[in-house]
C-alpha positions in Angstrom: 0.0 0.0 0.0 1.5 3.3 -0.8 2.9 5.7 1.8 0.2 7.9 3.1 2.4 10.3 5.1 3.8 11.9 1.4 2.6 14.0 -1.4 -0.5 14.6 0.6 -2.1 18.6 0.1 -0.7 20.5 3.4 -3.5 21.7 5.4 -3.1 25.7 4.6 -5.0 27.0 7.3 -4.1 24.9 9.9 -0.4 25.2 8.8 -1.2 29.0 9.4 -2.8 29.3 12.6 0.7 27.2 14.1 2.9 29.8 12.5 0.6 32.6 13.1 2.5 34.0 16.6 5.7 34.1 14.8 4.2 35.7 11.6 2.9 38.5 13.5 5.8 38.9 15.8 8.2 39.1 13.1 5.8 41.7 10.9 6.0 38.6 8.3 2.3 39.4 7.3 2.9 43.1 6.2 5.0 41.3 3.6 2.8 38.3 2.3 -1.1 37.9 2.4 -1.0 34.8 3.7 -5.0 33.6 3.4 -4.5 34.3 -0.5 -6.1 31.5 -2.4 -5.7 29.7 1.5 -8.5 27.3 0.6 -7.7 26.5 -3.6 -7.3 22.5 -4.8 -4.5 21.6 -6.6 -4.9 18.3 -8.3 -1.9 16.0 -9.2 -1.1 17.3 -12.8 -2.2 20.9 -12.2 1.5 22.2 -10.8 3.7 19.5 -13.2 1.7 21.0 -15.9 2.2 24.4 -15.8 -1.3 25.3 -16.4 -2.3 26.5 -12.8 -3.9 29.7 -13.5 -3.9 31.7 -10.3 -1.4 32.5 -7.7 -0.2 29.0 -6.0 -0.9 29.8 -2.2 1.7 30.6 0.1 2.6 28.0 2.6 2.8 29.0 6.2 5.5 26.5 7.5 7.5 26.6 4.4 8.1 30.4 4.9 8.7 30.4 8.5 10.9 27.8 8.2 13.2 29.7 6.2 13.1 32.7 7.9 13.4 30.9 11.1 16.6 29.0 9.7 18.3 32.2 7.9 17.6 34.0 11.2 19.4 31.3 13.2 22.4 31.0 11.0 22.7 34.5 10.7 23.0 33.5 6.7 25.2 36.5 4.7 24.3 35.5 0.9 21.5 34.0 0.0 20.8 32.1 -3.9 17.4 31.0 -4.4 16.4 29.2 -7.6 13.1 30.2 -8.5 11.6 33.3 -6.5 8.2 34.7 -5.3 7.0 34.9 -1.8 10.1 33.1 -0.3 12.2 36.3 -1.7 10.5 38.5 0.1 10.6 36.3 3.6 14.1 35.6 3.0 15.1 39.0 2.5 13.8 40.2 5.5 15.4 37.9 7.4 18.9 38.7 5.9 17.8 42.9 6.5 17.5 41.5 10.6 20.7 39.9 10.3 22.6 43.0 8.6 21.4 45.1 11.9 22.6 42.5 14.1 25.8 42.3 12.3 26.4 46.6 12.2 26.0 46.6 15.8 28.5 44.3 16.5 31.9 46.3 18.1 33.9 45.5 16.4 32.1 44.4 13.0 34.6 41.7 11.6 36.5 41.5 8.6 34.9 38.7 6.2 35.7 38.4 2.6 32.4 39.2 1.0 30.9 41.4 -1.3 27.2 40.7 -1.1 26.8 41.2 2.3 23.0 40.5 3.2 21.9 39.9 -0.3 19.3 37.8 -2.0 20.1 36.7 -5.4 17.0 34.9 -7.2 17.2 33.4 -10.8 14.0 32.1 -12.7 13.4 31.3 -16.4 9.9 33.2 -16.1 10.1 36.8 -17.6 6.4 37.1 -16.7 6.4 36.0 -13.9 9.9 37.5 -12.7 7.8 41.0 -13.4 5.0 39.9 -11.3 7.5 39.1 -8.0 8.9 43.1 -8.5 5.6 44.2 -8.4 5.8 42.9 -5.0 8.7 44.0 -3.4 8.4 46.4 -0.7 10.7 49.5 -0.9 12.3 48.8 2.4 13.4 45.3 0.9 14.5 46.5 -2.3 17.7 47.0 -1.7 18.0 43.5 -0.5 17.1 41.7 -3.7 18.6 40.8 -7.2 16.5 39.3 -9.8 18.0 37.8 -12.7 16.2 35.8 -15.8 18.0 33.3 -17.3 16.6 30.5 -19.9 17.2 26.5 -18.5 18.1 24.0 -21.2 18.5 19.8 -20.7 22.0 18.4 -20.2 23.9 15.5 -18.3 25.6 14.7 -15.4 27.5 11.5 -15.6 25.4 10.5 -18.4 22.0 11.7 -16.9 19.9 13.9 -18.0 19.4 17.2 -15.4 18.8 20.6 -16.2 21.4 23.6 -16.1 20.3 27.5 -16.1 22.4 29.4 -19.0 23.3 32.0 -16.5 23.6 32.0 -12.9 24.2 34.9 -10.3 28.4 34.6 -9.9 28.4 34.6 -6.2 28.9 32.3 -3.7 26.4 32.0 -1.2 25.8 29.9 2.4 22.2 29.2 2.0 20.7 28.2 -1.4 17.3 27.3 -1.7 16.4 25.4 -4.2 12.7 25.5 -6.1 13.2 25.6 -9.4 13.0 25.3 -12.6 9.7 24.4 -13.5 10.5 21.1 -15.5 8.1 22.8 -18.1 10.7 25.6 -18.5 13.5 23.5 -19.5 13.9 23.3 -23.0 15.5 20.7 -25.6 15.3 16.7 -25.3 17.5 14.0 -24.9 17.2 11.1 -26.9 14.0 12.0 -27.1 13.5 12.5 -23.2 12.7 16.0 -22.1 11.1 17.5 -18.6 7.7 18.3 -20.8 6.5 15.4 -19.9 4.2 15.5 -17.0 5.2 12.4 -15.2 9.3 13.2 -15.4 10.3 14.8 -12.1 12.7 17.5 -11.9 15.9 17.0 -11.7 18.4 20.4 -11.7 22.3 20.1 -12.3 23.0 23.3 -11.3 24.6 22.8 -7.9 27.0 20.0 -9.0 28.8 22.9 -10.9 29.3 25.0 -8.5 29.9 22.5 -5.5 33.7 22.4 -5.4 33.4 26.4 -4.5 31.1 25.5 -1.6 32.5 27.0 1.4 32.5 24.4 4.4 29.4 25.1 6.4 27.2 26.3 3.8 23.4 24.6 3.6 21.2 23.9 0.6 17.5 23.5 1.3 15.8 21.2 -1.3 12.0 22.2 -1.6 10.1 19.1 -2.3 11.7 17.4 -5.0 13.1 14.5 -3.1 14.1 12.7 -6.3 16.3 15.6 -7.2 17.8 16.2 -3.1 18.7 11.8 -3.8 20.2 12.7 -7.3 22.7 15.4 -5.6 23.1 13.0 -2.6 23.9 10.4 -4.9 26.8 12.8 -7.3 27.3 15.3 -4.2 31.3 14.5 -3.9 31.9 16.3 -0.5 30.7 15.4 3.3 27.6 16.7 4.3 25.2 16.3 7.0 21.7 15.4 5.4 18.4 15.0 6.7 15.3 14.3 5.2 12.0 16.2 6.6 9.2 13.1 5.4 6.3 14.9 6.3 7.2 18.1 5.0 9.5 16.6 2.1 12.1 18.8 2.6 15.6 18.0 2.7 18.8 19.7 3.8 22.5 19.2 3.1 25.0 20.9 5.2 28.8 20.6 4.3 30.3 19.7 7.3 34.3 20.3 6.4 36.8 22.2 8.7 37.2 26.1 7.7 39.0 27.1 5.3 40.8 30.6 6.9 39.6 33.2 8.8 38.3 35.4 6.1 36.5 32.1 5.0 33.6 32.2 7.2 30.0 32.7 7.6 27.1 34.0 9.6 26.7 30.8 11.7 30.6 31.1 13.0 29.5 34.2 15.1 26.6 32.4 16.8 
């Protein structure tokens, strides 16, 4: 019998009224409308298709938890794939680090030049106009949209996706929720991500993971057949866990610092 505990529809409002004390406290709701489409029914094909037609709801725990866990590692640089309500979440929480950080006597020295920045990249023109729309101005200076197109490649001879152009930073939390597989374009042999029943699968940060600096954490979005193809081509030691209910998984590069103007957020705890 198949699992039951996966893939179910989250309870919106329920999920909202458990996060609802920290939404308020941290002024989370000024920023997202959180009962938007609270209530819609999304059936099995209508996300994989690419046909949903309204706004796909934002989902209470999922935001929280990344505020909560940029706020806790007092993350520097951010890269999200894909963008939308979690840019504006997650760049708040880096603007509450950044006044943390300028208070500090004295501030340290740390080799980086995006400093409490978000960098979000999405094949989506359209929709990439739609998320601007959105920003607050007290945010805006927290936030760097970029479009690129994704086309089909390989890894070790299987077939993943790779975004044309990414932002050239390095970051220490990367949240990855995207591409829509309909957004990838070409095939393979006649295998392409236009097919409804083909799960995601994105390449991207199997380029840049030899740059990874030790302590830096991805957060994989759903997608658990993607998180177990990095798990599986991942070549450096990481601390993974796997979040079942919520499908969400985490990998955390657990390596020994590289120098002193190597670090992040999380070594000033």
């Amino acid at each position: 019998m198949p699992n039951q505990t996966v893939g179910l529809e989250p309870d919106r409002r329920k999920e909202l009224e458990e996060n609802k004390k920290y939404i308020e406290t941290e002024g989370l709701d000024k920023l997202v409308d959180f009962t938007e489409n609270l209530d819609l029914k999304i059936g099995v094909f209508d996300n994989a298709s690419g046909d949903l037609n309204v706004s796909y709801p934002p989902e209470a725990s999922d935001l929280v938890r990344l505020h909560k866990l940029i706020r806790k590692r007092k993350c520097f640089t951010v890269l999200e794939f894909g963008l939308g309500y979690s840019t504006l979440i997650m760049a708040d929480a880096l603007s509450k680090n950044k006044k943390e950080w300028e208070a500090l006597d004295p501030v340290p020295e740390v080799r980086n030049r995006f400093m409490f920045q978000i960098f979000s990249v999405d094949a989506s023109a359209e929709w990439i106009d739609v998320v601007k729309k959105r920003v607050p101005s007290a945010l805006a200076d927290r936030i760097n949209i970029s479009q690129s197109d994704v086309k089909i490649g390989t890894h070790n001879g299987q077939i993943c996706s790779f975004y044309e152009k990414l932002p050239d930073i390095v970051a220490d939390f990367i949240y990855l929720d995207a591409p829509h597989p309909k957004d990838v374009k070409g095939d393979i042999n006649g295998l392409s991500f236009k097919c409804d029943e083909r799960t995601v699968m994105s390449g991207d940060l199997l380029l840049m993971e030899p740059t990874f600096l030790p302590g830096t954490l991805v957060l994989v979005d759903g997608r658990s057949n993607n998180a177990r193809f990095l798990q599986r081509n991942f070549t450096r030691d990481y601390k993974i866990d796997w979040n079942k209910k919520e499908d969400v998984t985490t990998f955390e590069l657990d390596e020994e610092r590289l120098g002193y103007l190597n670090v992040l957020g999380s070594d000033f705890l």
